[in-house]
Kinemage of the C-alpha trace (Angstrom):
@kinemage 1
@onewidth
@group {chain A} dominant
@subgroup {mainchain}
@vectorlist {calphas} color= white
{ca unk a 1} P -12.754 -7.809 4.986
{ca unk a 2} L -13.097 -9.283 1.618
{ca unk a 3} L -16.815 -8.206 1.319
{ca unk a 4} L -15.749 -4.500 2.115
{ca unk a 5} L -12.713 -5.175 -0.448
{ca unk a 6} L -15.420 -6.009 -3.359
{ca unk a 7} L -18.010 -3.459 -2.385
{ca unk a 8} L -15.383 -0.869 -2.294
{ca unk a 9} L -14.213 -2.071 -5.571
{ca unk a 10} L -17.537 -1.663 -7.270
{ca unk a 11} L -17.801 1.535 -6.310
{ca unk a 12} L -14.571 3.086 -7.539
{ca unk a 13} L -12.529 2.784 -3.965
{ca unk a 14} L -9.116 0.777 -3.692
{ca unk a 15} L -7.246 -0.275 -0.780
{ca unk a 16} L -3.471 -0.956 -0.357
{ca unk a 17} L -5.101 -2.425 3.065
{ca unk a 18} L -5.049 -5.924 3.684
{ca unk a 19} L -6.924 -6.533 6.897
{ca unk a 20} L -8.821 -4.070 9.493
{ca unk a 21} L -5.749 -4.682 12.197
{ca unk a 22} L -1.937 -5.007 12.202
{ca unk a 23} L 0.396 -3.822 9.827
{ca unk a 24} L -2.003 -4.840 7.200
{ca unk a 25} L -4.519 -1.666 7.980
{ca unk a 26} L -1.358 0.896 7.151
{ca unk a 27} L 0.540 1.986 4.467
{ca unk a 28} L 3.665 1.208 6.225
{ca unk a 29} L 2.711 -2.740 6.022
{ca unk a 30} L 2.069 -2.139 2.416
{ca unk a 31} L 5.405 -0.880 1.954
{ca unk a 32} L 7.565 -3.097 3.736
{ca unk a 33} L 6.195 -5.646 1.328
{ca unk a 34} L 6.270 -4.663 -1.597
{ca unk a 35} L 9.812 -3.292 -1.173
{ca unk a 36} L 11.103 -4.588 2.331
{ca unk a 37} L 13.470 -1.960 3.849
{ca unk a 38} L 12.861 0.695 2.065
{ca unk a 39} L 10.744 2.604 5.027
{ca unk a 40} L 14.334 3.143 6.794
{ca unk a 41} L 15.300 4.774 3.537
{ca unk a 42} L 11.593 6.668 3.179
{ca unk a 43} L 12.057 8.222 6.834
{ca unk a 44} L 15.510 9.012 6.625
{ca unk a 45} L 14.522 11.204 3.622
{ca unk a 46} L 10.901 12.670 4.476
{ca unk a 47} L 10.635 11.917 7.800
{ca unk a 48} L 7.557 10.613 9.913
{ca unk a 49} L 4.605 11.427 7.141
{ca unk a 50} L 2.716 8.746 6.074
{ca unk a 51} L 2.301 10.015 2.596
{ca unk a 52} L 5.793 11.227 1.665
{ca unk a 53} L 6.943 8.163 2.876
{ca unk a 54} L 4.246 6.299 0.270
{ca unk a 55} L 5.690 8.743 -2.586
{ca unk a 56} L 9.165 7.925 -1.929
{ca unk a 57} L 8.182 4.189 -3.177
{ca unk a 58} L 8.192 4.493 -6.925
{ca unk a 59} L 7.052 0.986 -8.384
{ca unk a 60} L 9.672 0.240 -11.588
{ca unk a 61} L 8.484 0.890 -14.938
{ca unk a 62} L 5.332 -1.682 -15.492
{ca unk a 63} L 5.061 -2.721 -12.242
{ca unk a 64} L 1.439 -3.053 -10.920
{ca unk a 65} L 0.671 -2.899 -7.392
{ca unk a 66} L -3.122 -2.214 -6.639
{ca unk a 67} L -5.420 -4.465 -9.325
{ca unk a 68} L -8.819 -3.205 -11.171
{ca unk a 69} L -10.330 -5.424 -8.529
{ca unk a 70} L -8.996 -4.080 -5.451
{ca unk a 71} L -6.479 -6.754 -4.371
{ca unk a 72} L -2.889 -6.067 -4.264
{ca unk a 73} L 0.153 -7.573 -6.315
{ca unk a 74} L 3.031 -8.752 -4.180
């Protein structure tokens, strides 16, 4: 995973992904850490897409989530 991660990285592409399986593969995992609970909130307002639920999740002013490098802030 971490090799795919870096190549990825030196190419341009970044992941919110943090392993090939699980919740860590979908956005949904990436959500519900980042901002626990707020997927209830997300689907009760957009329903069942994947990315209006993503957009509804607006990091506060200054708040990095995805680094230059490809690994994500939590």
């Amino acid at each position: 995973w971490d090799e795919q991660v870096d190549l990825g990285a030196r190419h341009g592409v970044f992941t919110l992904a943090t392993s090939w399986t699980g919740n860590g593969e979908a956005v949904e995992g990436f959500i519900e850490g980042v901002a626990p609970g707020k997927l209830v909130d997300a689907k009760a307002e957009v329903g069942d897409s994947k990315i209006r639920k993503g957009l509804v999740y607006a990091p506060s002013p200054g708040e990095i989530l995805s680094q230059p490098d490809g690994t994500v802030a939590r």
